[in-house]
C-alpha positions in Angstrom: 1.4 -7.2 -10.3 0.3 -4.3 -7.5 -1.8 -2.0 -8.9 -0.5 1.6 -9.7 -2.6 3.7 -7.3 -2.2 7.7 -8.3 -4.1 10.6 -7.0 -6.7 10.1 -10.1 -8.0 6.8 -9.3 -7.8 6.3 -5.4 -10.8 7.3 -4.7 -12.6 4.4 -7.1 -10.0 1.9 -6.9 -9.2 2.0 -2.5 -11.9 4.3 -0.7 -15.0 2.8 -2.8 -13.5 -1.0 -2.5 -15.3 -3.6 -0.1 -12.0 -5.4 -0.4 -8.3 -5.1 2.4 -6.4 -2.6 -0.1 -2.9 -2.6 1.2 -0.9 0.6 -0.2 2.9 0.6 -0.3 3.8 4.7 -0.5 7.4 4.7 -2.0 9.7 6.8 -4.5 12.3 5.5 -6.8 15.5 7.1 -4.7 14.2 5.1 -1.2 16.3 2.6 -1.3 14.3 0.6 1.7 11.5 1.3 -1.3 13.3 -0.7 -3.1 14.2 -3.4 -1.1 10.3 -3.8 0.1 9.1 -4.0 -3.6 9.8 -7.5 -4.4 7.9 -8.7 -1.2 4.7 -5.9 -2.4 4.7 -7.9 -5.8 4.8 -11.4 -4.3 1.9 -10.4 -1.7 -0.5 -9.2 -4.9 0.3 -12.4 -6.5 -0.6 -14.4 -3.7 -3.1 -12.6 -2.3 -4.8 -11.8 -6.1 -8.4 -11.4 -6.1 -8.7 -11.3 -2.5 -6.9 -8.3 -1.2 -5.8 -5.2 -3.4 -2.3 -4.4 -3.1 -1.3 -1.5 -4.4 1.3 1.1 -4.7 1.7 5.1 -4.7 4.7 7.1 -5.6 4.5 10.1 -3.5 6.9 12.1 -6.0 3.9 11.9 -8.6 0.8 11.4 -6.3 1.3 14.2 -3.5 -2.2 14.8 -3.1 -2.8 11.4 -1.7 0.3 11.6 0.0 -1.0 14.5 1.8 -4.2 13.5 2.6 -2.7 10.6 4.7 0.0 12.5 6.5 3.0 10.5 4.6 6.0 12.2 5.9 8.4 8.4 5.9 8.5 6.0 3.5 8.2 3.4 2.4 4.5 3.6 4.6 2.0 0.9 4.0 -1.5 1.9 4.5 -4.3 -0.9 5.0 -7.2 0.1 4.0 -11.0 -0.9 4.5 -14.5 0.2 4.0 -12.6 3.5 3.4 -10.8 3.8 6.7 -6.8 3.4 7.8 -7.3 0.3 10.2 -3.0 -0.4 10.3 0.3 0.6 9.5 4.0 -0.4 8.7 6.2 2.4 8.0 10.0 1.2 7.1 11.5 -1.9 4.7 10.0 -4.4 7.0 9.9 -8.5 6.9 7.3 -10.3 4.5 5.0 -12.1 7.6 4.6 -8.5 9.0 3.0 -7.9 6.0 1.1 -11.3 5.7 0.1 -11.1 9.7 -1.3 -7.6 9.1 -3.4 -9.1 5.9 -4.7 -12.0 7.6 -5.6 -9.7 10.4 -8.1 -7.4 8.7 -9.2 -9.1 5.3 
């Protein structure tokens, strides 16, 4: 299951990881949110223990929100050694997702 990122534990559980954290920023009235969420739990089962997959909702979590300029979602962040290095912003198909993974992990 993606992990529940929130404004308390991003900094320890995405900036201080060595591992590809890929963050889905959504809210429960985006309905593309919605659609995407399925794929987001099928890539942290498949990708479990290799890549962190993980997801913020920017209704609870506007701090992190902020801090990475979220103005559309859903945006997925990919995350490394603390730094942005891609992102998808809108509902988009699951080997964008897996193409971006495979890319940077």
């Amino acid at each position: 299951m993606a992990l529940e990122l929130t404004d308390a534990n991003f900094q320890t559980e995405v900036l201080e990881s060595d591992k590809l954290t890929v963050i889905d920023f959504w809210a429960e009235w985006c309905g593309p949110c919605r659609a995407i969420g399925p794929v987001i739990e099928e890539l942290s089962k498949e990708y479990d223990g290799t890549v962190k997959i993980g997801k913020v909702n920017v209704d609870n979590n506007p701090q992190v929100s902020m801090n990475y300029g979220i103005t559309s979602i859903p945006a997925i962040l990919f995350v490394k050694n603390g730094e942005v290095v891609d992102k998808l912003v809108g509902a988009q198909p699951k080997a964008n997702f897996v193409k971006k993974i495979e890319a940077h992990k």
